[in-house]
C-alpha positions in Angstrom: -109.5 82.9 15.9 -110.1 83.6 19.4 -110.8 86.9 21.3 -109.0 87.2 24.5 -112.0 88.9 25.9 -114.4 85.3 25.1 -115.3 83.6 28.0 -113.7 80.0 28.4 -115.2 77.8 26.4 -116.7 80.0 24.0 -114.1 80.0 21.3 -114.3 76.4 21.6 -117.4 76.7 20.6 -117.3 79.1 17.8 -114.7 76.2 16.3 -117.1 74.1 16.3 -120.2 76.0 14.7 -117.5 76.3 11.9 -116.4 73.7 10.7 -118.7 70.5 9.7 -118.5 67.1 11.5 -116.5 64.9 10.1 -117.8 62.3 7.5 -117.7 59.0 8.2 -119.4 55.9 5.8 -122.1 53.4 6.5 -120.4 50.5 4.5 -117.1 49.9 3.3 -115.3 48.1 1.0 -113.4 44.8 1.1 -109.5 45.9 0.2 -108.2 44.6 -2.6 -105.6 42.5 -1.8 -102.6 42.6 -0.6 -103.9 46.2 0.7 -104.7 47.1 3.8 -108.0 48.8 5.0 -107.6 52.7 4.6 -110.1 53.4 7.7 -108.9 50.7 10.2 -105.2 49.5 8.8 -106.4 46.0 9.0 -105.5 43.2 6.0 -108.3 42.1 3.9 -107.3 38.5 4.8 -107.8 39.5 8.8 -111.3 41.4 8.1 -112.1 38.4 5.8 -111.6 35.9 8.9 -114.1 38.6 11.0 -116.6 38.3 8.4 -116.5 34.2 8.0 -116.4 34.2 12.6 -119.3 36.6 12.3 -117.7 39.2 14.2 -118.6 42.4 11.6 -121.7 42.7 9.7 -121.6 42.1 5.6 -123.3 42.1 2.6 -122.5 41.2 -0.7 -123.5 42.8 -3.5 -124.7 40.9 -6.8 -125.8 41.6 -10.3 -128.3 39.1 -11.6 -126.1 36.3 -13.6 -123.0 37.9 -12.3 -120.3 35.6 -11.3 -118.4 38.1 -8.7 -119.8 41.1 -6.5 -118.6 43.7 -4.0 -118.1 43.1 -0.2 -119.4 45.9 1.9 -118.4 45.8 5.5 -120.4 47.5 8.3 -117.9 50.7 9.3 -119.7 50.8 12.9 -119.4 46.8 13.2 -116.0 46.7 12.7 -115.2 50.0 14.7 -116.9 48.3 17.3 -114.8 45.3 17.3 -112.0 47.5 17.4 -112.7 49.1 20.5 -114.6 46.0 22.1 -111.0 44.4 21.5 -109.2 47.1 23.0 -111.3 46.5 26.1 -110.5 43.2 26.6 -106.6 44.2 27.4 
């Protein structure tokens, strides 16, 4: 809460001391599908086309003999194709 007697700013500040950054991930997962993405709203089918174009970084993760893995997407690649394409308009 703020004191009326702070100088501008200065509450501001005290807010921010207080409460911890937000987290955000490295790598996310593929949605299942039929699901959209819970960080950026977009369809697995759209950030599937984005991984095949090469437009967001991906890795897939694979157990030895394994016949299926995990897609991890790039959370800064693909927020950066977000804005980059915001740009563009």
């Amino acid at each position: 809460m703020s004191n009326i007697n702070e100088p501008a700013g200065e509450a501001d500040n005290n807010i921010a001391k207080n409460n911890p950054p937000s987290l955000r991930p490295e790598w996310i997962r593929l949605p299942k599908e039929g699901s959209n993405c819970v960080f950026t709203g977009l369809s697995r089918s759209y950030i599937a086309g984005l991984i095949r174009e090469g437009k967001v970084h991906s890795r897939s993760l694979l157990n030895h003999g394994a016949r299926r893995g995990i897609r991890l997407i790039s959370y800064d690649s693909i927020m950066d194709f977000i804005k980059g394409s915001s740009e563009e308009r």
